[in-house]
Each structure stands twice: as structure tokens, then as C-alpha cells.
C-alpha positions as CSV (number, residue, x, y, z in Angstrom):
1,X,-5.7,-52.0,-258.8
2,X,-7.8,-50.7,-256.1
3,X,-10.4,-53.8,-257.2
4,X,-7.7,-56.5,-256.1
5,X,-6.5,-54.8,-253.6
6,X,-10.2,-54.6,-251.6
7,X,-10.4,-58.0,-253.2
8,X,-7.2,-58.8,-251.0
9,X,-8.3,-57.4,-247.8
10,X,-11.8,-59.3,-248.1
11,X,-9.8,-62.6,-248.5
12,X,-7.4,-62.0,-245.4
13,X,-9.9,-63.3,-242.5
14,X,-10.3,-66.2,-244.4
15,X,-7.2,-66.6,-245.5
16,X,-6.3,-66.7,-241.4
17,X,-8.6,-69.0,-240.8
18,X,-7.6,-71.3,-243.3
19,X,-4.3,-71.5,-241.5
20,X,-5.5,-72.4,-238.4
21,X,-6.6,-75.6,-240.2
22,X,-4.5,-78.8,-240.4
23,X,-4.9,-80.8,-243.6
24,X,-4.1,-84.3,-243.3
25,X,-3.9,-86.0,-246.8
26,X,-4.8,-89.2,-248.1
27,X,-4.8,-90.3,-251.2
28,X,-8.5,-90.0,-252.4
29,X,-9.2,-87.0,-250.7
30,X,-8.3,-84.2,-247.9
31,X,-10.1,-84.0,-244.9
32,X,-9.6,-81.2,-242.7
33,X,-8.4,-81.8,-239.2
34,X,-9.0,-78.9,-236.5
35,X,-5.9,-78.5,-233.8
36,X,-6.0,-79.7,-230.2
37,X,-3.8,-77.9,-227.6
38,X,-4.6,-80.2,-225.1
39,X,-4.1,-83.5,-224.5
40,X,-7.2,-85.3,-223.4
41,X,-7.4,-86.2,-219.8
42,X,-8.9,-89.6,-218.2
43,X,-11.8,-89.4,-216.4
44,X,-11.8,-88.6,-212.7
45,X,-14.6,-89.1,-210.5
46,X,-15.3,-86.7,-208.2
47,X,-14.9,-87.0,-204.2
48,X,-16.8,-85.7,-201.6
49,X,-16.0,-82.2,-200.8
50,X,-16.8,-81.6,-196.9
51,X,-18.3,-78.6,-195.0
52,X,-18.4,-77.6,-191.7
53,X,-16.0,-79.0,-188.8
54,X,-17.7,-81.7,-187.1
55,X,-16.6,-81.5,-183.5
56,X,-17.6,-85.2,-182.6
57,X,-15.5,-87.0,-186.2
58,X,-12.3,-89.2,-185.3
59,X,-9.9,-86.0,-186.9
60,X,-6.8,-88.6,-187.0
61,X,-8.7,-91.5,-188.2
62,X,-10.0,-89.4,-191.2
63,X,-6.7,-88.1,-191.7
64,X,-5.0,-91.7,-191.7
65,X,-8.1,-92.6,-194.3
66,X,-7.3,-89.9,-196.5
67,X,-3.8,-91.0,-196.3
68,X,-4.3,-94.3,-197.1
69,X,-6.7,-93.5,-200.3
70,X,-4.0,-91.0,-201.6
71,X,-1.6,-93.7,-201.8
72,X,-3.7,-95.5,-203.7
73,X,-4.7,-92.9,-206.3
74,X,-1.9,-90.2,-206.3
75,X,-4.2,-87.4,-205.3
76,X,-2.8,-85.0,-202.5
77,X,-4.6,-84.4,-199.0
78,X,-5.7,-81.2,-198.0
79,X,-6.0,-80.9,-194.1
80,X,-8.2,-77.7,-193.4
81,X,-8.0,-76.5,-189.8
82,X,-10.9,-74.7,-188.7
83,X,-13.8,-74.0,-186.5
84,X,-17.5,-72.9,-186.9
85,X,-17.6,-70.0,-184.7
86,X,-14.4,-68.5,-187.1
87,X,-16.3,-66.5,-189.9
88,X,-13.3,-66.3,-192.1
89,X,-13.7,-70.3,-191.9
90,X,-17.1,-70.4,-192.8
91,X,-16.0,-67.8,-195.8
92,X,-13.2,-70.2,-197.2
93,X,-16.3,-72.6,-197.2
94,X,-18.5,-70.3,-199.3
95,X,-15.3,-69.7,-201.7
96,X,-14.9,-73.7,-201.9
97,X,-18.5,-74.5,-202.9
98,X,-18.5,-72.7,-205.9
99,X,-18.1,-74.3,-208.8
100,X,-14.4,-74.2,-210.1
101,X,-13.0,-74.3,-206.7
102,X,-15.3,-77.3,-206.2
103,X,-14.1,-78.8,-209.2
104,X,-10.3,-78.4,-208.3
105,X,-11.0,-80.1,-205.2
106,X,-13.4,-82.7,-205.5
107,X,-11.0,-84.3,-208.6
108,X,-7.7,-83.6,-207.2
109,X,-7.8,-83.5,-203.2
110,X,-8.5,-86.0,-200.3
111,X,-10.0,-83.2,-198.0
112,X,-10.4,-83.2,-194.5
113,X,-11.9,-81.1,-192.2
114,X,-11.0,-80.8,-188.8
115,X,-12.2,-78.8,-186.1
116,X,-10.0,-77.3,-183.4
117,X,-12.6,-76.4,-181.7
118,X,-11.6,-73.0,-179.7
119,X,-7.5,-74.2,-180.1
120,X,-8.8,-76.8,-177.7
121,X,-9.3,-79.6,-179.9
122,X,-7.0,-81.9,-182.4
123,X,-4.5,-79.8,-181.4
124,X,-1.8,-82.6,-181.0
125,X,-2.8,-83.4,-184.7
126,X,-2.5,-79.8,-186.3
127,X,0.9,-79.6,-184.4
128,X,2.7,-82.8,-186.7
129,X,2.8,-79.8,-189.0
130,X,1.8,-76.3,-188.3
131,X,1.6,-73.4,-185.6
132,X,-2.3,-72.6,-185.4
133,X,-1.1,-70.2,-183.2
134,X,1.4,-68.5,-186.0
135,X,-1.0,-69.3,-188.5
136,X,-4.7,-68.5,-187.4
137,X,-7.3,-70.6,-189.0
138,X,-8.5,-71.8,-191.4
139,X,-4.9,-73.5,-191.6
140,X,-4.5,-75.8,-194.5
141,X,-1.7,-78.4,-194.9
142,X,-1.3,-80.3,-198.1
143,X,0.3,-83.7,-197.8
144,X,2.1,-85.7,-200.6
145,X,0.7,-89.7,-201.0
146,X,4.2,-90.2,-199.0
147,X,2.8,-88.1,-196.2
148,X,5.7,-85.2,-196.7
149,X,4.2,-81.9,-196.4
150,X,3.8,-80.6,-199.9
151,X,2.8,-76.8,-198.4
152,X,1.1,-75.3,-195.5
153,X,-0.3,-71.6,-194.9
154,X,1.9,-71.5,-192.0
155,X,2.0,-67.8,-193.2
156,X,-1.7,-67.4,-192.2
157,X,-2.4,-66.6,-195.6
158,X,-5.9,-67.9,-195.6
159,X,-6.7,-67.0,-191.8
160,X,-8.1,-63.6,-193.3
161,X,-10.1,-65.4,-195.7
162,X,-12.3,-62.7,-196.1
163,X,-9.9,-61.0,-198.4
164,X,-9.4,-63.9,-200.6
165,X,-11.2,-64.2,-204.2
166,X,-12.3,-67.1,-205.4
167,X,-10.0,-66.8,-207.9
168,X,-7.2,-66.7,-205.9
169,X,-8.2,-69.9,-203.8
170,X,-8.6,-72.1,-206.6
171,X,-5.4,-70.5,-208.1
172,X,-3.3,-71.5,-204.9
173,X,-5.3,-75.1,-204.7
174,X,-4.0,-75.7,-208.7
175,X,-0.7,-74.0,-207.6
176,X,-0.5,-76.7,-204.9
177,X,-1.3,-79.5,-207.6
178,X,2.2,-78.7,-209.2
179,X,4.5,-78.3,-206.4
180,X,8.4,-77.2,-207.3
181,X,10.8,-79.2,-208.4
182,X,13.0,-80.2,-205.3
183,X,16.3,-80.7,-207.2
């Protein structure tokens, strides 16, 4: 009794992993099919992923491009207020060069930079749709292919970026992806 029982308990790991095993049958012969939780995704190429605010770039030109491409392909436009004098906008650029925050934005964002120099520049452009003021930068504004806002940090959630993980950026940029239903 004791035999089959240790027999028993050898068996069970294998015995679990034979269920996690799909068998499709054919006549002739089983073949063993492993699961797929996900459903395979086409191929994306990856964008250019800015750094920096460049004082001297056409801020509403390279908005209206970003726009314009984002019509074409569906993909969302992150505007990213900022400056490089602000230290917690040169640590949002750190967080956003590494490599799954990169990922996230290079495959699924038209980004923009813009610089605001000290709040004396694009201002007139940051104000079709946040308070820099209320907000602080780095300001970020994500804009639906239809050009509605899809979410801001109006809350000045990433103007202490200092205290944000890299975790918790590209969390917030996937959260962004999958905006709630408006019904």
C-alpha cells in the first residue's frame, strides 16, 4: 500500500504537467499541442523616441505632424511639456530611455517634446489643453488620432518625477493605451 501510494505521489508532477498539454487528434496519430494565452500581435515598427527640449523646433508644426501620422496609423500622441534646466524633466527622460518604457513608447506613441522654455515659450500651445502653471512640468497630454484629449497630468502627477519608478511610468503610459470606456 505504502508502494503505490509513493508510487502516486511520484506520478503527480507529471501527471500536472500532462494536463497542461492539449492533444489534438488525428487519425494516424496524436501530436501534442502546447497552449497560447496570447494572441499573436503584428509587427510594429518602432518610432523615434525624442530627448531633450529643443528650444529652436517648430513645437506646433511637430505637433500637427504627429497629428497627422496618428490618423494614419491609430497610435496616440503624447505631448511632453518640459525644459532642460527642470531636473525632474531630465529624470522622466532617464525613466523613458530604459528599455520597457522605451518599448511602450516607441510602438505605441507619436511623442513630442516641447520646450517651454522658462514658462516663456509655446506657451499658447500647452494652453489648448493644460495649466503648466497648475500642473508643473514635465506636463504630458495624450491626444486621440481625433485630436480629443485622451488624458493629461493636469494633476502634476509627473512634475515630481523624481518620485516616480520606472515601473510606474510605463504602467501609466500602458494605462493611457486603454483609455475608459466613455459610455
Amino acid at each position: 500500500m505504502r508502494s503505490l501510494r509513493a508510487l502516486l505521489v511520484g506520478l503527480l508532477p507529471l501527471l500536472t504537467l500532462a494536463a497542461c498539454v492539449q492533444v489534438n487528434g488525428r487519425a494516424g496519430g496524436l501530436a501534442p499541442r502546447y497552449s497560447q494565452p496570447f494572441v499573436a500581435v503584428p509587427s510594429v515598427s518602432a518610432g523615434p523616441v525624442p530627448t531633450g527640449y529643443d528650444p529652436h523646433a517648430d513645437a506646433p508644426a511637430a505637433v500637427a505632424a504627429a497629428q497627422a501620422a496618428s490618423r494614419k496609423d491609430g497610435r496616440p500622441v503624447l505631448v511632453e511639456f518640459g525644459a532642460d534646466w527642470c531636473a525632474d524633466c531630465q529624470v522622466l527622460a532617464q525613466r523613458s530611455a530604459t528599455p520597457g518604457a522605451w518599448l511602450v513608447l516607441a510602438r505605441n506613441y507619436h511623442l513630442v517634446t516641447v520646450d517651454v522654455g522658462h514658462f516663456d515659450r509655446n506657451s499658447a500651445l500647452a494652453a489648448r489643453w493644460i495649466d503648466l502653471k497648475r500642473s508643473g512640468i514635465p506636463a504630458l497630454v495624450v491626444l486621440d488620432p481625433d485630436g480629443r484629449v485622451r488624458a493629461t497630468t493636469q494633476d502634476g502627477s509627473f512634475a515630481n518625477a523624481r518620485s516616480l519608478s520606472v515601473d510606474a511610468l510605463t504602467n501609466r503610459l500602458v494605462d493611457w493605451l486603454y483609455p475608459a470606456s466613455r459610455s
